[in-house]
C-alpha positions in Angstrom: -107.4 -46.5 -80.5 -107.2 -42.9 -79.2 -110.4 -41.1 -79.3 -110.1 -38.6 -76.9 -107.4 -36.0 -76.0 -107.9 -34.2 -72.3 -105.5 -31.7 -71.2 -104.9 -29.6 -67.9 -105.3 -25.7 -68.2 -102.5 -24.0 -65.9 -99.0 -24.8 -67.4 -99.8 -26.8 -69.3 -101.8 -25.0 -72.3 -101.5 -21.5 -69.9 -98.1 -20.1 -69.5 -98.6 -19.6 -65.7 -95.3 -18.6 -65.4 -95.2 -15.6 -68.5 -98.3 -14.1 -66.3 -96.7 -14.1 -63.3 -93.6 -11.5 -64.5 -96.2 -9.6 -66.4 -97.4 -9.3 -62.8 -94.5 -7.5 -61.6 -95.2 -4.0 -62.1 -98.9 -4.7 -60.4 -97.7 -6.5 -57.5 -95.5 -3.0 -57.6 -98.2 -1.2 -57.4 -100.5 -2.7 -54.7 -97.7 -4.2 -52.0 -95.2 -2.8 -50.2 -92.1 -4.2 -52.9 -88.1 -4.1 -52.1 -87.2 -1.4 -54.4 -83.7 -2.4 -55.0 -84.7 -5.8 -56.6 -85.5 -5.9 -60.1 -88.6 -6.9 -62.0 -86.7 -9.5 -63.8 -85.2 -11.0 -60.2 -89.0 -10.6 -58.8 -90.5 -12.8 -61.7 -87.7 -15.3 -61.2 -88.4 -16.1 -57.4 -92.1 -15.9 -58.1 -91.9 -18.2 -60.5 -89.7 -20.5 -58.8 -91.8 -20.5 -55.9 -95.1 -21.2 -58.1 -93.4 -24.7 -59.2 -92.1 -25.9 -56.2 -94.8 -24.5 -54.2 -98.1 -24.4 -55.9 -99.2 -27.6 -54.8 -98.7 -26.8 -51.2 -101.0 -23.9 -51.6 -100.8 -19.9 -52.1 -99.6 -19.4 -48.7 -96.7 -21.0 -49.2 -96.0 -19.5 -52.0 -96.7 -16.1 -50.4 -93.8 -17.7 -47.5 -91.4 -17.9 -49.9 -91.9 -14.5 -51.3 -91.5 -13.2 -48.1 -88.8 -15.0 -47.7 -86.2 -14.2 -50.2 -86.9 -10.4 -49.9 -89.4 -9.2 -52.2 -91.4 -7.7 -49.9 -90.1 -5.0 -47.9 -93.5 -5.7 -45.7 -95.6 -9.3 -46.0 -99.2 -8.6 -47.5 -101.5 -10.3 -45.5 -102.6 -13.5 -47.5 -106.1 -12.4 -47.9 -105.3 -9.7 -49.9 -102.3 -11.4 -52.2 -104.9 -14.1 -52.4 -107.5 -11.6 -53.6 -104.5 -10.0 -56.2 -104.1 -13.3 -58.0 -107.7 -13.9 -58.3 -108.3 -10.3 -59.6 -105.5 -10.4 -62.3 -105.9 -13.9 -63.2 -109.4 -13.0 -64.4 -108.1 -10.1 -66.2 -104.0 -11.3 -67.3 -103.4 -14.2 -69.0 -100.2 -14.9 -71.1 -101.1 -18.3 -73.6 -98.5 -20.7 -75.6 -98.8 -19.4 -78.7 -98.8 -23.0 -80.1 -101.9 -24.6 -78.2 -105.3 -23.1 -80.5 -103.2 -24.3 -83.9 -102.8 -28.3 -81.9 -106.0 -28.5 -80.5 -107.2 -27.8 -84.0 -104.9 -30.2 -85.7 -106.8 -32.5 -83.3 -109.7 -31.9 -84.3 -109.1 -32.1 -87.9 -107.5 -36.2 -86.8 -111.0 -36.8 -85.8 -109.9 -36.7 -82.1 -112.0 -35.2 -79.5 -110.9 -32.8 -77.3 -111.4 -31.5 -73.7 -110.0 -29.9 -70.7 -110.2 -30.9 -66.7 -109.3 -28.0 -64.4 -108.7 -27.7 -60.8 -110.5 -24.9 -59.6 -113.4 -21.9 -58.8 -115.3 -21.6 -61.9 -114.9 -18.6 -62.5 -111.4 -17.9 -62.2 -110.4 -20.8 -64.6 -113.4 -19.6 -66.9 -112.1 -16.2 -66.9 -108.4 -17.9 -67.7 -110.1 -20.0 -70.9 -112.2 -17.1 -72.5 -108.9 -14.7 -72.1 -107.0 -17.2 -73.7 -109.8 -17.9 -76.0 -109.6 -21.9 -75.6 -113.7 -22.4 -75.0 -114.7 -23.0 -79.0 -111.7 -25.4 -79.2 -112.7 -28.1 -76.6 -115.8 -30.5 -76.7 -115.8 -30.4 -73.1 -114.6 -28.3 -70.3 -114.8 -29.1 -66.4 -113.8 -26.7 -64.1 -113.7 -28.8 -60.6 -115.2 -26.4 -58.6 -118.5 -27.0 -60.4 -118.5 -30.1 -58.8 -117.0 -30.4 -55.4 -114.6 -33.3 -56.6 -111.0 -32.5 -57.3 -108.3 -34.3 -59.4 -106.8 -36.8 -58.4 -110.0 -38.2 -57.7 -111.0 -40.4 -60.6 -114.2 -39.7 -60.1 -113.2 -36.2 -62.1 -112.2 -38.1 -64.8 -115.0 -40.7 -65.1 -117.1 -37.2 -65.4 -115.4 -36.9 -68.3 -115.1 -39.9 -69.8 -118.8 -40.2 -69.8 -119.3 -37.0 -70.9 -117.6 -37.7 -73.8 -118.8 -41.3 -74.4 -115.3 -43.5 -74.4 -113.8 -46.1 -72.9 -110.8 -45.5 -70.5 -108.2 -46.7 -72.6 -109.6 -44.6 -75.4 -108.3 -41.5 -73.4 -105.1 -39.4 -72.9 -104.7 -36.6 -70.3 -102.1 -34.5 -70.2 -100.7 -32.0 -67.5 -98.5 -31.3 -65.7 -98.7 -32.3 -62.1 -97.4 -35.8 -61.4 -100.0 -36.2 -59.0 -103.2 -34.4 -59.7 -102.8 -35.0 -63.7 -100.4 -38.0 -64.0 -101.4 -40.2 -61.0 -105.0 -39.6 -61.5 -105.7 -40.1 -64.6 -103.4 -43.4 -64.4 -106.6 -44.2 -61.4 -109.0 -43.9 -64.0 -107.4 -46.4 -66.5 -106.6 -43.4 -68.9 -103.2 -43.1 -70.9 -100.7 -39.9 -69.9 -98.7 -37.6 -71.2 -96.5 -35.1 -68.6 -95.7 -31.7 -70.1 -92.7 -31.0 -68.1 -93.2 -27.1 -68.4 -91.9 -26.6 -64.0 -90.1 -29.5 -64.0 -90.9 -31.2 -60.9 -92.0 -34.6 -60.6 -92.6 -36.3 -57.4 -90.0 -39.3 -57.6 -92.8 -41.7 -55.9 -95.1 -41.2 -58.9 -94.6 -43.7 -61.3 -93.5 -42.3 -65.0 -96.0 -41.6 -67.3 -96.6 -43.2 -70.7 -94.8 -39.9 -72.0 -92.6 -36.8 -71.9 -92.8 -33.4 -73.4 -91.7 -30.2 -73.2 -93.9 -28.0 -75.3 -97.8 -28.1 -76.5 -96.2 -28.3 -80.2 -94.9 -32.6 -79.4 -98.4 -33.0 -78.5 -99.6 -34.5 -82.2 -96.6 -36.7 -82.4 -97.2 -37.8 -79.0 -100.5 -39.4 -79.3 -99.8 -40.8 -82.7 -96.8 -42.8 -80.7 -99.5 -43.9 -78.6 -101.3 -45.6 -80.7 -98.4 -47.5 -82.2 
């Protein structure tokens, strides 16, 4: 039986990618921008190079900005590095569906919970903008504790935080390796929200597929058929 729902925070109950074109007109405003590309063509590449690229690190990222032209001169990467965490802490764009489905959790008797890569207080910054913290029973932020997913150690934290046994747990998320792999390590059941799309093709499947925070609920009642 399911008695425990866990979910990843960046696109997964964060739209990442609506904060990144909200972005536009700031990254405007402190870099050196091509003029003659749109805000709508800016937020495209970034975005495309924020799913393809995220896991390989801000830098690359940054690369590919450079790249394709939106920058008529390269920031240095200490000071787009230093951007993203200022307007992270500040910006944050949520699926409207997430606070009404972690609640419908809740009211299945489920517990709830989030594990998130990351400096405290960035992600913190991201929850409390997106007013997620009085919905979860527990929150890590990985940063607190020097161990990162996919390490199942993260999500034994978890586990006994809550008090359940492995297969009484779901994570979901979006990163076939960080979320799907390593929660798979730790004997939990998985869910992939496929909200960029990629999947690394040497990563098994996971138990499920959505698309949106609203197939959540049906989701995990299939699971427990």
């Amino acid at each position: 039986m399911i008695k425990a729902v866990i979910f990843d925070l960046d696109h997964t109950l964060f739209d990442r990618h609506g904060t990144l074109k909200s972005l536009v007109p700031k990254l405007r405003e402190e870099f050196s921008v091509n003029e003659n590309m749109s805000d709508g063509e800016i937020g495209e590449i970034w975005c495309y190079a924020d799913s393809h690229f995220v896991y390989s690190g801000w830098e690359r990222i940054l690369a590919y900005l450079s790249e394709k032209g939106v920058f008529k001169e390269a920031p240095p990467f200490p000071d787009y590095s230093a951007f993203i965490y200022k307007h992270f802490a500040v910006t944050a764009v949520p699926f409207p569906e997430t606070v009404p489905m972690l609640e419908e959790l809740h009211s299945m008797g489920l517990k709830t919970g989030l594990i998130t890569n990351g400096n405290h207080a960035l992600q913190y910054a991201k929850i409390g903008l997106l007013g997620l913290e009085p919905h979860f029973d527990e929150i890590i932020a990985t940063g607190d504790y020097g161990i990162h997913k996919p390490d199942r150690a993260i999500f034994d934290i978890m586990r006994e935080k809550l008090g359940f046994a492995p297969e009484e747990m779901v994570y979901v998320g979006d990163n076939p390796v960080n979320d799907i792999e390593g929660a798979r390590g730790a004997g939990w059941k998985t869910v992939w929200m496929k909200s960029t799309g990629w999947w690394d093709e040497r990563i098994a499947p996971a138990d499920r597929e959505i698309s949106r925070v609203t197939e959540v609920i049906d989701i995990i009642l299939s699971l427990e058929e």
